[in-house]
NUGUGU-501691 format. One record per residue (C-alpha): residue in three letters; x negated, y negated, z negated. Coordinates in pm, whole numbers, plus 32768, in hexadecimal, padded with zeros to 4 digits. Last residue first. Example, Ala and Ser with C-alpha at 12.3 -4.5 7.8 and 13.67 -1.06 7.14 Angstrom:
2
ser7AA9806A7D36 ala7B3281C27CF4 
***
This chain:
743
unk87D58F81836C unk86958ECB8425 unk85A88EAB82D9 unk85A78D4A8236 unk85458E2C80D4 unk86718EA3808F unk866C8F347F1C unk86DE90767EFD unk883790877E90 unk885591F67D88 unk8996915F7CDB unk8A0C901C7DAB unk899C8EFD7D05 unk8A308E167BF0 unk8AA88CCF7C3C unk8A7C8BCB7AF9 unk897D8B277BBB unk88928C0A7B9D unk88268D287C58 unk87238C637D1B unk86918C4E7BCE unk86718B597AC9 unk86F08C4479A4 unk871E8BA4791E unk880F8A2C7908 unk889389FF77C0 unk87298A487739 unk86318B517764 unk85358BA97857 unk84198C7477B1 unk82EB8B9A7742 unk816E8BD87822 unk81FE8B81792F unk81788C337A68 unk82B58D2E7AA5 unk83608BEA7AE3 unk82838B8D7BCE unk82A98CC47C97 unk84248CC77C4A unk845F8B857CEA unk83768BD27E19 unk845B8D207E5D unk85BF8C8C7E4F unk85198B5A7F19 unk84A28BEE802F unk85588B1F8141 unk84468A75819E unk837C8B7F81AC unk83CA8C1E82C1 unk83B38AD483A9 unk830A8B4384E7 unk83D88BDD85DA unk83678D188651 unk84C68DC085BB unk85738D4086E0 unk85AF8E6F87B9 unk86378EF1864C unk87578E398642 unk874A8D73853D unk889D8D668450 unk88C38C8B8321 unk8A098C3F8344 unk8A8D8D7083C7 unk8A878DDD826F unk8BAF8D298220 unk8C1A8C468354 unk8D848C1382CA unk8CFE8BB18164 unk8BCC8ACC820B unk8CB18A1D82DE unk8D9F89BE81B2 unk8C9089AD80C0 unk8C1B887F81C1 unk8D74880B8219 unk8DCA87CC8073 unk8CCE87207FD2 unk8BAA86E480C8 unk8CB9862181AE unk8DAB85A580C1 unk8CD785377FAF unk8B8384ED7FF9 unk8B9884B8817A unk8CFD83CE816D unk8C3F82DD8049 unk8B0E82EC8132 unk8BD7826F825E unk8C93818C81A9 unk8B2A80BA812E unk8AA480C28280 unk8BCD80528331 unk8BEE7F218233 unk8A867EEC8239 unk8A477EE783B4 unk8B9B7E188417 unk8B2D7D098301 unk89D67D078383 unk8A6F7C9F84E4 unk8B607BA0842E unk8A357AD783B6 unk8A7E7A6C8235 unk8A277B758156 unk8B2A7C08806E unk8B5A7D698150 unk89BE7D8B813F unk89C67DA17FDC unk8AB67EB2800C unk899D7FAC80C5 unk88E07F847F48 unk8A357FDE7E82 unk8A6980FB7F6B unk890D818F7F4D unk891D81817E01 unk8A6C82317E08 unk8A03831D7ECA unk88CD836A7E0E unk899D83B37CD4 unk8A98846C7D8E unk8981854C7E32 unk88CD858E7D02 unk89E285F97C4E unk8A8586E77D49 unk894787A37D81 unk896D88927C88 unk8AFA88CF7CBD unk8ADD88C87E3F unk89D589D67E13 unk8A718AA47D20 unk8BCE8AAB7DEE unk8B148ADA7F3F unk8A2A8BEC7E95 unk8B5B8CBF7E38 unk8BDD8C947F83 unk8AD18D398018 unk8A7C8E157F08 unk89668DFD7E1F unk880F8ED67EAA unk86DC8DAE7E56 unk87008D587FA7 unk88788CF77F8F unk882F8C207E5C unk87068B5C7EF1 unk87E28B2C8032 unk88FB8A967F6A unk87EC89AD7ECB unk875D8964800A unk88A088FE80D0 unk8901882D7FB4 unk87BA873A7FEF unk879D87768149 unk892087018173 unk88EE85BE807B unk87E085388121 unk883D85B58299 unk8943847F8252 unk883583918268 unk8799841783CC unk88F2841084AE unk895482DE83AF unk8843821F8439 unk882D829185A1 unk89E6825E85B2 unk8991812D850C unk88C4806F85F9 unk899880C98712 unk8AC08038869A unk8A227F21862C unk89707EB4875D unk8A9E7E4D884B unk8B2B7D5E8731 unk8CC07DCA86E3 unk8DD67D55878E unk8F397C66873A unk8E497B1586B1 unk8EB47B618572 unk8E6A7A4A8437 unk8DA97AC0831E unk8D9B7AB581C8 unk8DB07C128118 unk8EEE7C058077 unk8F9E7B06815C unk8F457BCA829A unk8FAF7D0B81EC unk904A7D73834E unk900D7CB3847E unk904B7DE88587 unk8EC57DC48600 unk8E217D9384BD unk8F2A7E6683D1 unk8FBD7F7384A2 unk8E967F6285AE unk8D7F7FAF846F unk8E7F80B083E1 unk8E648172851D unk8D2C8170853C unk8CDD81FC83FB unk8DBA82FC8437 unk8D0B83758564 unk8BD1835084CE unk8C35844783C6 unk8CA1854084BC unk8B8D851985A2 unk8AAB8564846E unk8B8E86D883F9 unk8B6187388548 unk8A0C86F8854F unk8A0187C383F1 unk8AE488EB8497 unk8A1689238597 unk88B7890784C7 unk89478A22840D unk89C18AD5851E unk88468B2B85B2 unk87BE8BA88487 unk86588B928403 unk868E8A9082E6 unk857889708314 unk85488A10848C unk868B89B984E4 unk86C0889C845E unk8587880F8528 unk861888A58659 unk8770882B863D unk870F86A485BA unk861F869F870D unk875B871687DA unk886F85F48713 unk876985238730 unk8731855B88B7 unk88A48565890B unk891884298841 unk87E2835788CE unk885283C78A3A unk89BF839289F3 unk895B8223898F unk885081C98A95 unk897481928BB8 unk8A6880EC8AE6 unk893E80238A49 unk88D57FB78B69 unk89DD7F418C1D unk8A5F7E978ADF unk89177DD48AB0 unk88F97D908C38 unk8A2C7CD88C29 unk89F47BF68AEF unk88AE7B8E8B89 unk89837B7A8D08 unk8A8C7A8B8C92 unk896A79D48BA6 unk886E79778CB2 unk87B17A6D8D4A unk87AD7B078EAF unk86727B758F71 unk85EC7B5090C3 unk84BE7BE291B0 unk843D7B3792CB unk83127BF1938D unk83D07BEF94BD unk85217B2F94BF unk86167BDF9509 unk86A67C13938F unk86CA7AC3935F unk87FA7AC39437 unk88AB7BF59459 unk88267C679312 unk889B7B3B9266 unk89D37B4B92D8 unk8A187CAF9290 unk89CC7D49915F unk89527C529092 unk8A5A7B5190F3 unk8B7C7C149103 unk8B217CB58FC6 unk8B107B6F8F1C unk8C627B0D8FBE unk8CDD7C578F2C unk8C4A7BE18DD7 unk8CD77A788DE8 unk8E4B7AF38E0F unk8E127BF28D13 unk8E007ABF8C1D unk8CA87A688B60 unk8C3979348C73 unk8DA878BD8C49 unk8DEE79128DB1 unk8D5078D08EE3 unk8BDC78BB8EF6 unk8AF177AB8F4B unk89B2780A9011 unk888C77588F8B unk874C77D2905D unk85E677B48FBE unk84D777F3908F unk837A7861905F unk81F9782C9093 unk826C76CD90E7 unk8186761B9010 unk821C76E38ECF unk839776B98F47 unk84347657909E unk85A975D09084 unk86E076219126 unk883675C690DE unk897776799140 unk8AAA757C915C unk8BD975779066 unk8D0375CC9136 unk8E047561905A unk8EB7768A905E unk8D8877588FB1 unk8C7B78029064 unk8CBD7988910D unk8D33795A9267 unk8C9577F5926C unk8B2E78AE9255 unk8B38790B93A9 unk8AEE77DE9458 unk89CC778A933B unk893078CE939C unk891F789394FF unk8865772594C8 unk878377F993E8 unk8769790B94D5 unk871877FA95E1 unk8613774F94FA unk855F78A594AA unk851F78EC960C unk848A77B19654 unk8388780C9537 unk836C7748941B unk835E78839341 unk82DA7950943C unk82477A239316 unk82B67ABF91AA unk83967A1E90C5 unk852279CF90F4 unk85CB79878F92 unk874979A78F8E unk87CF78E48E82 unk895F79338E76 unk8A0877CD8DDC unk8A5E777B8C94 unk8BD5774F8C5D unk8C5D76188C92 unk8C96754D8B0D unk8DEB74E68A9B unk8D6F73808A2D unk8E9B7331891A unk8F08749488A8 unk8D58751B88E2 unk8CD074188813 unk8DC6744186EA unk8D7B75D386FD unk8BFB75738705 unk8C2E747D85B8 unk8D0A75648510 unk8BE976788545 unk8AF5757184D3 unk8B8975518365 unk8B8D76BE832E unk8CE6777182BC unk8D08780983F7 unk8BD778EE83CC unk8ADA790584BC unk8A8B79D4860A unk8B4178D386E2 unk8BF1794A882E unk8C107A8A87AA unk8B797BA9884A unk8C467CC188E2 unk8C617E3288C5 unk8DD87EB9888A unk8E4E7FF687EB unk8FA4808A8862 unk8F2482148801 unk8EAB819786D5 unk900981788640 unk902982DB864C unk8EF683238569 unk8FC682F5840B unk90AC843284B3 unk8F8384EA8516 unk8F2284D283B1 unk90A0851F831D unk90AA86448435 unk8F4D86D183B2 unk8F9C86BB824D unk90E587968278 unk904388858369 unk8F1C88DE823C unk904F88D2812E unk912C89C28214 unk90128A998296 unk8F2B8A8E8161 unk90188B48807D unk8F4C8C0D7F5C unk8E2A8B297FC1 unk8EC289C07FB6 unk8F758A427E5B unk8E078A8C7DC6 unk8D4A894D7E77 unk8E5D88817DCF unk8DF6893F7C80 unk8C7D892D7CB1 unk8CDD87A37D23 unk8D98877F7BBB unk8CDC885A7ADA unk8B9B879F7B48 unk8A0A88477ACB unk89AF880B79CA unk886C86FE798C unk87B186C77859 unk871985697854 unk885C84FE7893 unk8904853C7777 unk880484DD765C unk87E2837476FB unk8930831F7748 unk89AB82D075C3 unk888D81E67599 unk87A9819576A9 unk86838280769D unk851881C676AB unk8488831E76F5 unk84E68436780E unk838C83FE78D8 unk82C28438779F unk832A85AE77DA unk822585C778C3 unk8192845E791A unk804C84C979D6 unk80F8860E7A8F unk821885047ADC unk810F83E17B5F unk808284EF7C3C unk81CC85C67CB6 unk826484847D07 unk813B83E17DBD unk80F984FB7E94 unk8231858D7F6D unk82ED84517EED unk821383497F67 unk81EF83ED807E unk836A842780D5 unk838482C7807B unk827082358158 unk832983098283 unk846182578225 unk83B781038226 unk82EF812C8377 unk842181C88426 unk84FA809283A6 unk83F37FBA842D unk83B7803C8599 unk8525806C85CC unk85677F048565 unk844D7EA08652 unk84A27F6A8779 unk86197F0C8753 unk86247DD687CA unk855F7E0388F6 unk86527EE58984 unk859C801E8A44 unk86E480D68974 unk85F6820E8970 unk851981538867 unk867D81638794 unk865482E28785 unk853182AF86A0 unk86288275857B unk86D183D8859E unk854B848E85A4 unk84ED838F8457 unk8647840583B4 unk85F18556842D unk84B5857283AC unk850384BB8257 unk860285E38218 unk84FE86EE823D unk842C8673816A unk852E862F806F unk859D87798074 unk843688028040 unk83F0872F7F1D unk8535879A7E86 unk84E188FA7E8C unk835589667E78 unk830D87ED7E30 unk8404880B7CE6 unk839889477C87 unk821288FD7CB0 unk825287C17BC2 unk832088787ABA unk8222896F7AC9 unk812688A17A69 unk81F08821794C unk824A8959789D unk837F8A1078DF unk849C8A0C77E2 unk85FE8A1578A0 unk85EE88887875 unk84AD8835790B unk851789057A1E unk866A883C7A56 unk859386D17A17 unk84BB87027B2C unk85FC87757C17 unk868F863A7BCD unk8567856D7BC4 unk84F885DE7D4B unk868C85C37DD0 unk867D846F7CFF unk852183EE7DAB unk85A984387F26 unk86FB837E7EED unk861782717E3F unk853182387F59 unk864C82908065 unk873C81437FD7 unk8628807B7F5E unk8562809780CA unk86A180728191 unk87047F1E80E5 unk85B97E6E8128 unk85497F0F8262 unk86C17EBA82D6 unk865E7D3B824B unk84F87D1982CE unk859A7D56844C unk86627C2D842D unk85517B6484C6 unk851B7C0285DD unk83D07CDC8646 unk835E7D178795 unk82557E04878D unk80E97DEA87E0 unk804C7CE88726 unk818E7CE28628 unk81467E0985B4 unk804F7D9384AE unk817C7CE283FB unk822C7E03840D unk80E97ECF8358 unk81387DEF8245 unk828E7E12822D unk82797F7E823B unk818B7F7D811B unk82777E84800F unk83C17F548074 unk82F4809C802E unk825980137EE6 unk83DA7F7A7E84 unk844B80B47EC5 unk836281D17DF2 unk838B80B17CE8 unk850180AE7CD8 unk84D982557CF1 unk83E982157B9A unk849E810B7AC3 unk85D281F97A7A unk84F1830079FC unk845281E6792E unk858A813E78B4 unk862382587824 unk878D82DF7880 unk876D8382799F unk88A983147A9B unk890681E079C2 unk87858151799D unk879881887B39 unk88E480C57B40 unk88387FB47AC6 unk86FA7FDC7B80 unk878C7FDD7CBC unk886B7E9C7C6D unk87137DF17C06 unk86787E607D5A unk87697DFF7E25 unk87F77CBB7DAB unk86A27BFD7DCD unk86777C9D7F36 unk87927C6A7FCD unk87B97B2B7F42 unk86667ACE7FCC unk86BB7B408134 unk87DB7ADB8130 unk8763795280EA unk8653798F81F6 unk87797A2882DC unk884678B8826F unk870877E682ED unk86D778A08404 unk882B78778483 unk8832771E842B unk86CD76B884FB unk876D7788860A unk889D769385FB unk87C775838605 unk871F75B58704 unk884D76228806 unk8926750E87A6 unk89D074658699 unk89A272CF861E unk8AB87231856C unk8B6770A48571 unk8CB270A08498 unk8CFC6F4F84B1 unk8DAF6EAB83A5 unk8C626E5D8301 unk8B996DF483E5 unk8A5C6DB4835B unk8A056EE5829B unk8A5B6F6D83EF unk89616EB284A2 unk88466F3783A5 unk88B7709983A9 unk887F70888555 unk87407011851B unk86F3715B841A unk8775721E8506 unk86A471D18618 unk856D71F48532 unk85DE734384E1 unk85F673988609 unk847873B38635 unk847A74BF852A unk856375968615 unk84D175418753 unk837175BD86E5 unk834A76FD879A unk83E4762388B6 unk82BB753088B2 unk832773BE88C3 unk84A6732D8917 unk85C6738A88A7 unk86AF734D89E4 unk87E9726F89F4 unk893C724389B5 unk89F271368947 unk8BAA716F890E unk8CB4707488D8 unk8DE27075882A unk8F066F9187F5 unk8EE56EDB897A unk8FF76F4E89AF unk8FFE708C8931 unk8EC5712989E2 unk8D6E706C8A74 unk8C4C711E8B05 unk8CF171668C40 unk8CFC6FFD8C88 unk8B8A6FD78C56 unk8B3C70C88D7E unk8B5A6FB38E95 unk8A8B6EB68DCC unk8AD46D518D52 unk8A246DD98BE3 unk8B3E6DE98B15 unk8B436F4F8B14 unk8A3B702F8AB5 unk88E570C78B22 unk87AE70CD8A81 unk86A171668B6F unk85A9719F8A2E unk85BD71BF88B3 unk84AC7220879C unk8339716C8845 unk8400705D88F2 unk84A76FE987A3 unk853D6E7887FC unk861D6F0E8921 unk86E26FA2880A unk870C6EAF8717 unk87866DBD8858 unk886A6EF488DE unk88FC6F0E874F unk89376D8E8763 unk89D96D7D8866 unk8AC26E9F8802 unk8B1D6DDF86B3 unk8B4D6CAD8771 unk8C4F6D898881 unk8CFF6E4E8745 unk8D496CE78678 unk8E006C4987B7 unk8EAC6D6987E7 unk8EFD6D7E8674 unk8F766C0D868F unk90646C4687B5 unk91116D9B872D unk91566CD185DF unk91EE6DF08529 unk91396EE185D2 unk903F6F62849F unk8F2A703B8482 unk8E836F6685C0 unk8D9C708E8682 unk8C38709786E9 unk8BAC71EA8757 unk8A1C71DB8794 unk89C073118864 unk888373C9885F unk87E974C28998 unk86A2758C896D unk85A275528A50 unk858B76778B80 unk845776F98B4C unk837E774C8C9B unk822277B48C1A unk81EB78688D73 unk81BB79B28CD1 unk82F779538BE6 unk83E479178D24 unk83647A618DE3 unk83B87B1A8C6C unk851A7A698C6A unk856B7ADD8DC1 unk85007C5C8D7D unk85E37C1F8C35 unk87147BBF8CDA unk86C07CD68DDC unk86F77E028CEE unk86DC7DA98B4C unk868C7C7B8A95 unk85777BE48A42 unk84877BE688F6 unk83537B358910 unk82107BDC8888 unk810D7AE787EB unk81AF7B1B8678 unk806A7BA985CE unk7FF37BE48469 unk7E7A7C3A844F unk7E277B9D82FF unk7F337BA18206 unk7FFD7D0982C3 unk7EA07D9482B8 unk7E767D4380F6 unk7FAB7D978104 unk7F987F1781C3 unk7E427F3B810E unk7EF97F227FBA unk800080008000 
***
């Protein structure tokens, strides 16, 4: 950890830009290499708050105005081409609304882009001053610079909430789960050390991938949730053996022999699920998958060699500092009456409670089926000052939609030939402008090593109207005119064809990411258990949890429910990336709980108990742990449900219901459902696959009596014998242990 800080200090990087997917982002890369920025946009609303005297106010709004284009003009180095009415120019008279009751200034910021949104500030600050002196004007400043410098602002502000409400909340309900301060101290530790190192090594990333700036907030809230999910399965287990009398190397050995082996097989997946989002080929997405990899694989570490170190150097010191009344009771662990009991009646009748879950799950996934993908047109709350500003802009000045930017690069730029295809290309691009037959401008870019074509669009820029009139262009004006030109080679940005590409690609890079997690998840699971349905039934099991996640993210972001309770304001579809985003998450996060059950039912069934003996004594042992991390992991995914941005909202909401559906519903009842009607079947190899590597994973039966047979005190306790025969499930007379052997 401290070589990842001391590198994230002192070789940090943020040289990579991020673009946007398909063509948009081929025209935005030809636009950076030519150090083409397009300055960001401001607009100075000016408005009278009252219309009593309608004269007087208008009289009020045009000095007001004057003097905001006078401020302006007098700060070359923050504003430039300051435009506005009142000038004696053509375009002023668009720039005026309500009789002369409102009045708009735009202009550029001026300076370095990268520093547009400190160089606003200066803007800003002139604009303050005028206010101050018109007082029954209301005179406000919004625009593409400032509303970035907002939306960073508020994801710095998350980002600190997030992570000063995290870690205390953790370690609350950690003193609850344990009891005493230092075994609740240690998984918050494990965490904040894997949060702290994947941070780091982000930061170091940066020279090579392209990293956003809400990335350090799914690091954040992903690294508590796995690094204490991992840390309880390890304590839990620790404190079991410690319990039924064995000494404390043993404990230790026991604990990586079982848990230790769950959890390494858990990480893998979560880390194979997350790496599915490099398939996307969305910028976006490389650095958030790069990060969340980094901090689950620094977890699994952490908890595959720190735990079993600081635990063999604490011993029993690691149950001390009880809390009174908790303390004694959970430091010795039994195992649940009421999920061994549910697991009991799920068993004896798995068809009708197994079917029953299953329709109620499909049933919550129903709504998915009418999800939406679009973006909103502002990423901010509604409650923001700037947001009122932008929606008071757009009623009096009701903007044109930004136009399709097709840059042309390559040779014969200036050629004869590329004049006539340009004179063609403006005859054709009436069929797919607006009414008013805005005309096509051209303009040469980085000392005319490139061309930049504005083509408006019909429609609302958003609308279906403006996407076929996209296609239209891309697909065959420009290749009937452009296109012929030798050497000459186009692309389309702009934000009808950003938005565009995004959905393009992610419908055609979503089934592929589904498929290959979904195959990698199969073949990892199935070496960890050696059977072929088991890893079946567990990607079953996922899709079916996703599914009702989605579904209650459309019911409540999409549909507008619980707007009130969690603060947000519909915009009728959900953000392109988040659905994606949490089917890897949840794909990886839910194998938690699954590996962690799975292996205690397979510890019983290869130590000779039944099948469905070993579902009920596995459920029952494991039950604890899992509702204890779930509802960690809840509490930490709901942090991200009271944060402002709506797109972080959508995450934590889904994230938190899908894990509340996995721990109860899913692993509760459908899981000893599956496994009931399976029986023995469940475990079955066929024997043309007994090469695969893996035995002795699922060895646990045997490993836990080969340490136990090593402690130098008999088991004893509530809980002996510690055997794979345990779990209040007795074995078949004359079993043999299985020992991952092809039934």
């Amino acid at each position: 950890m401290a070589a990842a800080f001391i590198a994230g200090q002192f070789a940090s990087g943020t040289g990579v830009h991020q673009y946007d997917p398909g063509p948009a982002g081929r025209a935005e890369k030809v636009l950076t290499s030519l150090g083409v920025v397009t300055p960001p946009v401001e607009s100075v609303l000016i408005q009278a708050r009252s219309t009593g005297h309608p004269a007087a106010a208008a009289a009020e709004v045009t000095k007001a105005t004057l003097e905001v284009r006078s401020a302006l003009a007098a700060l070359p180095r923050a504003a430039a081409d300051i435009r506005g009415p009142f000038s004696g120019r053509r375009e002023g008279a668009a720039l005026t609304a309500r009789a002369g009751l409102a009045a708009l200034v735009t202009f550029n910021v001026a300076g370095p882009h990268a520093a547009a949104q400190t160089t606003v500030l200066t803007d800003l600050a002139a604009v303050r001053q005028i206010q101050a002196r018109h007082p029954d004007l209301l005179i406000q400043e919004a625009g593409q610079a400032s509303t970035d410098r907002v939306a960073n602002a508020l994801l710095g502000q998350d980002f600190r909430k997030s992570e000063w409400t995290s870690i205390p909340l953790t370690l609350a309900l950690l003193l609850v789960v344990f009891g005493a301060l230092i075994a609740a101290g240690i998984p918050v530790l494990l965490a904040a050390t894997a949060v702290i190192t994947a941070v780091s090594l982000l930061g170091v990333a940066g020279h090579w991938f392209p990293v956003g700036s809400g990335t350090s907030e799914l690091v954040l809230v992903i690294g508590m949730a796995v690094g204490v999910d991992y840390s309880l399965f390890y304590l839990r287990r620790e404190r079991e053996e410690r319990v039924a009398g064995h000494d404390d190397q043993v404990v230790v050995g026991l604990a990586a022999a079982t848990s230790g082996r769950a959890i390494l097989v858990s990480g893998l997946t979560v880390m194979v699920s997350l790496a599915g989002l490099f398939l996307t080929g969305i910028d976006m997405f490389t650095g958030i998958a790069f990060g969340t990899i980094t901090v689950v694989g620094v977890a699994v570490l952490g908890s595959l060699f720190f735990l079993p170190a600081v635990l063999s150097w604490l011993g029993p010191w690691a149950d001390r500092l009880q809390l009174p009344y908790l303390g004694g009771r959970r430091t010795h662990p039994r195992p649940s009456r009421l999920w061994a009991g549910v697991a009991a009646g799920v068993v004896r009748r798995p068809l009708l409670f197994g079917g029953a879950a299953v329709i109620a799950l499909l049933a919550l996934s129903a709504p998915a089926l009418g999800m939406r993908l679009a973006n909103p047109a502002i990423d901010l709350p509604s409650n923001l000052g700037i947001v009122h500003v932008l929606a008071d802009i757009r009623h009096d000045f009701p903007a044109k939609p930004p136009p399709a930017e097709v840059v042309v690069s390559g040779a014969n730029l200036d050629s004869p030939a590329m004049q006539r295809e340009l004179a063609a290309l403006r005859g054709q691009a009436v069929k797919i402008g607006p009414p008013t037959h805005e005309p096509v401008s051209v303009s040469a870019v980085g000392g005319g090593k490139a061309l930049v074509i504005d083509v408006p669009l019909a429609g609302s820029g958003s609308s279906t109207v403006s996407t076929n009139a996209l296609l239209t262009l891309e697909n065959k004006i420009l290749p009937d005119t452009i296109g012929k030109v030798g050497g000459a080679s186009f692309a389309v940005t702009g934000d009808t064809a950003a938005d565009h590409d995004l959905r393009v690609m992610l419908h055609s890079r979503t089934p592929i990411v589904f498929g290959i997690v979904a195959l990698l998840a199969f073949v990892l699971l199935l070496l960890a258990f050696r059977s072929v349905a088991i890893p079946l039934v567990s990607i079953g099991l996922n899709f079916l949890s996703v599914g009702g996640a989605y579904g209650l993210v459309t019911l409540i972001f999409q549909d507008g429910h619980l707007q009130s309770l969690l603060g947000f304001t519909s915009f009728g579809a959900l953000i392109p990336w988040v659905p994606l985003f949490t089917f890897v998450m949840l794909f990886g996060l839910s194998m938690d709980y699954h590996v962690f059950i799975l292996s205690r039912i397979r510890e019983l069934w290869s130590g000779g108990t039944s099948a469905r003996d070993s579902i009920v004594g596995g459920v029952g042992r494991s039950a604890g742990v899992v509702t204890s991390a779930a509802v960690i992991m809840v509490a930490v995914f709901s942090i991200f449900a009271t944060l402002d941005m709506i797109d972080v909202k959508m995450l934590g909401v889904g994230l938190a219901a899908a894990v509340i559906i996995d721990a109860t519903l899913v692993r509760g009842v459908v899981l000893p459902a599956a496994l009931a009607l399976l029986g023995e079947r469940a475990w079955y190899l066929p024997s043309w696959l007994a090469w695969l590597p893996g035995r002795s994973l699922v060895c646990e039966g045997l490993l836990v009596r080969r340490h136990a047979r090593r402690s130098a005190h008999p088991p004893h306790g509530p809980l002996a014998p510690q055997s794979p025969v345990s779990a209040g499930a007795p074995a078949r007379a004359g079993a043999p242990a299985r020992v991952g052997a092809t039934p």
